[in-house]
N, C-alpha and C positions, 0 to 999 in steps of 0.2 A: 277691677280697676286695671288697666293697662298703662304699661307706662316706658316707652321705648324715644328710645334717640335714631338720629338719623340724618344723613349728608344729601344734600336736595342736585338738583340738577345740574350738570355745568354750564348749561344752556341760561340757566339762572342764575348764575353764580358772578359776584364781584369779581375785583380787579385780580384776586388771588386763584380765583378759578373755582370756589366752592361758596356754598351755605352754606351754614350749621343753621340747625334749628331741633327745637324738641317738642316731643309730642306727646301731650297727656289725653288719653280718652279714654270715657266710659260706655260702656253697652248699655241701652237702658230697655224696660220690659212695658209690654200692656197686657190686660188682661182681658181674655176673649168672652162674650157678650152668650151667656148662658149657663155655660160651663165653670166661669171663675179660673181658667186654666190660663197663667204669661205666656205668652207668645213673645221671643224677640223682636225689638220694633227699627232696634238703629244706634245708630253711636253718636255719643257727643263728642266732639275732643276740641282740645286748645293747643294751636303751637304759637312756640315762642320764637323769636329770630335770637341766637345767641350768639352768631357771627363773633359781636365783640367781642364778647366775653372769652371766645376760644382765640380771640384774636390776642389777649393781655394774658392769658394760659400762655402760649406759644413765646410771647415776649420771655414772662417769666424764667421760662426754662431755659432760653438762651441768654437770659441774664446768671440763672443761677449756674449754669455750664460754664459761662466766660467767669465768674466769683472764681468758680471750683477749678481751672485752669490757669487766673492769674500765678504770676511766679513771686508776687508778693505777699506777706500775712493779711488779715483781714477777720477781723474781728468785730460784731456788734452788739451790742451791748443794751440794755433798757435805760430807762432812766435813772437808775440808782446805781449802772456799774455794775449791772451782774448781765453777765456773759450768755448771748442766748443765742449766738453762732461764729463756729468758727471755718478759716476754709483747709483744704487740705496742707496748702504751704504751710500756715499756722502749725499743725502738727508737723511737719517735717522738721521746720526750723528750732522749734521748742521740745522737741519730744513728749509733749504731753496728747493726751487721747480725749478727744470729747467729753467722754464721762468724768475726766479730773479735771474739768477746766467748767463747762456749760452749770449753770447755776451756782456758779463761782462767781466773786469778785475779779475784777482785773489785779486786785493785791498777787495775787496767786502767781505772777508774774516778776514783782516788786524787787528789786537786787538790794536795795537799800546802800545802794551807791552813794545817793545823790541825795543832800540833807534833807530835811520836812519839809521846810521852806520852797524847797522848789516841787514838789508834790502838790502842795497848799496853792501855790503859785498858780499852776497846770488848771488844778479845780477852779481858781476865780477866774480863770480867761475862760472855761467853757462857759460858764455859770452866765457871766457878763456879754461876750460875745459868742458863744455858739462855737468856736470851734478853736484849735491849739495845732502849733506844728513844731519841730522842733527834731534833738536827735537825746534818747534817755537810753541807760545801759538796765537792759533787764536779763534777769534769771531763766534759763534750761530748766529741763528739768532734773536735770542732770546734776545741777549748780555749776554750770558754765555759765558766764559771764556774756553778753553781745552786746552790740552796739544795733540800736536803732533807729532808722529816721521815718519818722512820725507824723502823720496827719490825721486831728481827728474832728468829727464834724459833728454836730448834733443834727437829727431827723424831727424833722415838726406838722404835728396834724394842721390840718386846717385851721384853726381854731390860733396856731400859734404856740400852741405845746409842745413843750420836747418831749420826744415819746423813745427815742432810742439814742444811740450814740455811734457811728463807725468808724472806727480805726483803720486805717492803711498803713503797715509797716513794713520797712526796707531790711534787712540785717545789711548793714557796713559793716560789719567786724572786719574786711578784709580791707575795705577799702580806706580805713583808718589807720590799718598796721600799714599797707601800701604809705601813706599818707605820714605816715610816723620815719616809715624808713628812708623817704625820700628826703625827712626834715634832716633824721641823721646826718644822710651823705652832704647835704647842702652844708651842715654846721661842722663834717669831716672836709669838706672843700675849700669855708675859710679856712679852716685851722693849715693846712696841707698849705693855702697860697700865705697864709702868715709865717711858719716853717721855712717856706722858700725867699721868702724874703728878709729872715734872719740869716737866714745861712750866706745870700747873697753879701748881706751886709759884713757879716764876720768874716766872709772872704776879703770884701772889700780892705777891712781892718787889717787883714795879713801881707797886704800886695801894697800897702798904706806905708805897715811896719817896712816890708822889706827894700821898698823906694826910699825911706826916712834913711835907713844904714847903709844903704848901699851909696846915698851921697858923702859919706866919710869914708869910701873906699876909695886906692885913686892908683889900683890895678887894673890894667884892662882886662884880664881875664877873668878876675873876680867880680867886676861889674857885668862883664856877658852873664856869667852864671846866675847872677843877682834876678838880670833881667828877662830870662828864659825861666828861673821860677814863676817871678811874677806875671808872667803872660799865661804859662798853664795855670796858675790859681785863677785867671781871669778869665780864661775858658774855661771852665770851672761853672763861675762867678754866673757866667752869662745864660749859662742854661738854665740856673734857680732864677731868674730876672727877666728869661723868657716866659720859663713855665707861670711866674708871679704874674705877669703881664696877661697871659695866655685865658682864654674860656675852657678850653682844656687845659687842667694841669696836670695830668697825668702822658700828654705827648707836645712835642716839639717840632715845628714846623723848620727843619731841619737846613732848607734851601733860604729863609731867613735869617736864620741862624749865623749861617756862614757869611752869609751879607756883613753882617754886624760883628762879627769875630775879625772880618779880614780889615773892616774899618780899625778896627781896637790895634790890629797886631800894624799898620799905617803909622798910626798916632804912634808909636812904640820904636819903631823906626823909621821916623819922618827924616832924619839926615839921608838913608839908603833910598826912599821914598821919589828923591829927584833925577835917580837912572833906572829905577826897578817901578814897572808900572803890574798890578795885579788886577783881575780880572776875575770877577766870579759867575759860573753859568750852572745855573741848580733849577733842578725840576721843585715841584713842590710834594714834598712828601715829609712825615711823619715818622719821628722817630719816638721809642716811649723813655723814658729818664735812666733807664739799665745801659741804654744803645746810646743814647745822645752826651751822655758825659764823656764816655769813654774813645767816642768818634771824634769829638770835639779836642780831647788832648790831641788826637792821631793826626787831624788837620793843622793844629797848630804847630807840631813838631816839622811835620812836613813843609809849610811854607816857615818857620823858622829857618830850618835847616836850608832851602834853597836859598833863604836872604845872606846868609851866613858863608853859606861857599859854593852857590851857584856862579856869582859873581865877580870874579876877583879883579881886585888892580880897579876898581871903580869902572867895573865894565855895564853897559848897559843891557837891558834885559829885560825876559815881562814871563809874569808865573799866572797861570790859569790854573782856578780852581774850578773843578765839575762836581756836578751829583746829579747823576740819573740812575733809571731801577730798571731793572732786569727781573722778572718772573719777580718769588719774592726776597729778590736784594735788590742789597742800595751799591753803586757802584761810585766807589768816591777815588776823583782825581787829582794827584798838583801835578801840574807839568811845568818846567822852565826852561827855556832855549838857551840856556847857559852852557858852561864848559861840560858837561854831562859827570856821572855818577862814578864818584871816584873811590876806588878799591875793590874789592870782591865780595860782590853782593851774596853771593850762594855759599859765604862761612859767614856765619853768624856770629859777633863776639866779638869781631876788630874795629865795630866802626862807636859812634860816638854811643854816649847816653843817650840822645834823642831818637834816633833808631834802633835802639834796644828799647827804648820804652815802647815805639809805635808796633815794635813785633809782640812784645809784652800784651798788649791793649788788644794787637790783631786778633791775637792766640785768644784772649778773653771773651771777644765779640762773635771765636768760631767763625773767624772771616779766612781770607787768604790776603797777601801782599807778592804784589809780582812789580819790575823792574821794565822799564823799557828803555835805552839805552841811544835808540837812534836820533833821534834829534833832541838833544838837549836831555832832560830826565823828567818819568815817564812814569809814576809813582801809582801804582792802583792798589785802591783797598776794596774789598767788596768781600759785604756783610751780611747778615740776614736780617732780614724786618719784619714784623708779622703786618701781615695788609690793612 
C-alpha cells in the first residue's frame, strides 16, 4: 500500500496558485499462465482534491496565531465551565500556567468579591440568553486582586447546542485607579472652590466690620487708615472670588484680575474719581494663588498711594496700570503723571507703610522694584512666573 501527498501544478492551480490533493494507490499482481508465478500488473490509486480542507488548516492557524498574539485574556471553556484553553495574555496577566488552570473550573479564578447573587446572576443570563458582559474583580495567582472587563459568549453546534463558552477579558485595574484618582481630584476641586469661597466671604465679613466702625470715627487720618485696610483685605477677597469663579482654581487670570481690582479701588474713592481717571492695559497671563495674592496687595498699595499724594490740591491726573511678560516674568506697572516721587527712593525706611509693604511683598515674590522719576512716577515690579 502506498500512500503519499502531494502539491499538483500551478498551471492548475486556483486562485491561490496551488492544489492540494492526496493519493492513495495500490500495486496489484497477476499471475502468469503456466508457471503460477505474479507478475506485476499496474496500480490502482484514488486522489482526492483536499484544496479545502488545507484551505480551513491555513485559516485555523492564523486564527489560533491572532488568539496567541491578542493583547487581551481569553479563555474557553466547555459547557460546564471547565477550562479547555487559555491564551498567552491569560497567563501573563494571572500568573497561572496551563497546567493549574486547563481542566479546572473557572472558580479557580473567583476573588469572592462580589456576593453569590451576582455569580448566580452571571449563570442565568448565559443560561437564558447565551452570553454576559460586564466588569468582575478576580484573583492572581498570586492573590492580587484585578479588575476585569468581560465578554462572554456561548458557542453552538448546529443543532442549537451549547458546546463551549468564550470569555474575552480586559484587566482595567489601571484604568479604574486612573478613574478613581480623577474622581478624587474632581471632589478635591469642589472642596478647594468651596474653601475659596468661604474665605472670600469671611473676608468680606472683615472689610464689613471695618466699614461698620470706621463710621464712628470722625478723624480723617484714622478714617484713611481704616480705609487702606479695607481695600487690601479686598484685594485679598478678590483673588479667592476669582479662583471661586475660575475653571482653574489653582491660577488667576491676572490681567482680569486687575480689571476688577482697579473698578473696586474707583468705588472706594469715587469723590477722587472726578479728577483722577485710571486706565488699565494687561496682557493675559496666569498667575498661581502663592504669586497672585501677594502681587495683588503690591498693585493696590501702588495705585493707593498714587490716589493719596500723586495729586494734590485737587489736581487732575490719570494712573496707568500695565502687565506684560518678559521671558518668564511678569512685568507689573503704575504710572501717574502727577507731581512725581517724593523723598529718597534708594533708603528704604522713611517712606510710608504702603511701600514698606510693596518692598516687603517684592522681597517675597524674589521680584525687583525700580523707580522712574521722569515724567510723573514710574513704579515697576517684575516678578517671576512659572509659564
Amino acid at each position: 500500500l502506498i500512500h503519499k501527498r502531494f502539491a499538483g501544478e500551478p498551471g492548475k492551480a486556483d486562485e491561490n496558485g496551488t492544489i492540494y490533493g492526496e493519493l492513495s494507490a495500490r500495486g496489484y499482481y497477476e499471475r502468469e499462465n503456466g508457471t503460477g508465478r505474479r507478475r506485476f500488473a499496474g496500480t490502482i490509486g484514488v486522489i482526492r482534491d483536499i484544496t479545502r480542507r488545507k484551505k480551513a488548516e491555513g485559516l485555523l492557524r492564523r486564527l489560533l496565531s491572532a488568539v496567541d498574539q491578542t493583547p487581551v485574556s481569553i479563555i474557553i471553556t466547555d459547557a460546564g465551565g471547565v477550562i479547555d484553553y487559555i491564551n498567552p495574555q491569560f497567563i501573563r496577566t494571572t500568573g497561572f500556567t496551563p497546567q493549574e488552570v486547563i481542566g479546572h473550573t473557572v472558580s479557580v479564578l473567583k476573588s469572592h468579591y462580589h456576593p453569590e447573587e451576582f455569580y448566580k446572576a452571571l449563570g442565568r443570563a448565559l443560561r437564558e440568553h447565551g452570553e454576559w458582559s460586564g466588569e468582575i474583580i478576580n484573583r492572581k495567582k498570586n492573590g492580587d486582586y484585578y479588575w476585569n472587563s468581560v465578554v462572554i459568549s456561548a458557542v453552538r453546534d448546529p443543532e442549537g447546542t451549547v458546546t463551549n463558552y468564550i470569555s474575552i477579558q480586559e484587566d482595567i485595574t489601571e484604568k479604574k485607579r486612573t478613574a478613581q484618582e480623577i474622581k478624587s481630584l474632581r471632589e478635591k476641586e469642589i472642596l478647594l472652590r468651596e474653601i475659596h469661597h468661604r474665605v472670600k466671604n469671611n473676608l468680606q465679613v472683615i472689610t464689613s466690620l471695618l466699614n461698620l466702625q470706621c463710621s464712628a470715627i470722625t478723624e480723617e487720618k484714622f478714617i484713611d487708615i481704616f480705609k487702606k485696610c479695607e481695600n487690601r483685605i479686598k484685594s485679598m477677597a478678590l483673588i479667592h472670588e476669582k479662583l471661586y469663579q475660575s475653571q482653574d482654581i489653582a491660577r488667576v487670570e491676572f490681567g482680569d484680575y486687575l480689571t476688577t481690582l482697579v473698578f473696586h479701588l474707583m468705588q472706594a474713592h469715587r469723590e477722587d474719581m472726578e479728577r483722577i481717571s485710571i486706565e488699565v492695559k494687561a496682557v493675559k497671563l496666569y498667575f498661581d494663588i502663592d504669586t497672585a495674592i501677594p502681587a495683588g496687595l503690591i498693585v493696590n498699595e501702588l495705585i493707593t498711594n498714587a490716589i493719596f499724594h500723586a495729586f494734590p490740591d485737587n489736581r487732575r491726573g490719570r494712573i496707568t496700570v500695565r502687565l506684560a511678560e518678559k521671558d518668564d516674568h511678569a512685568l507689573i506697572e503704575v504710572i501717574d503723571d502727577g507731581r512725581g516721587f517724593q523723598g529718597d527712593f534708594e533708603k528704604p525706611g522713611g517712606e510710608g507703610l504702603g511701600l514698606q509693604l510693596v518692598r516687603v511683598l517684592v522681597k517675597q515674590l524674589h521680584g525687583t522694584l525700580t523707580l522712574n522719576r521722569k515724567t510723573g512716577t514710574r513704579l515697576a515690579v517684575v516678578v517671576p512666573v512659572s509659564s
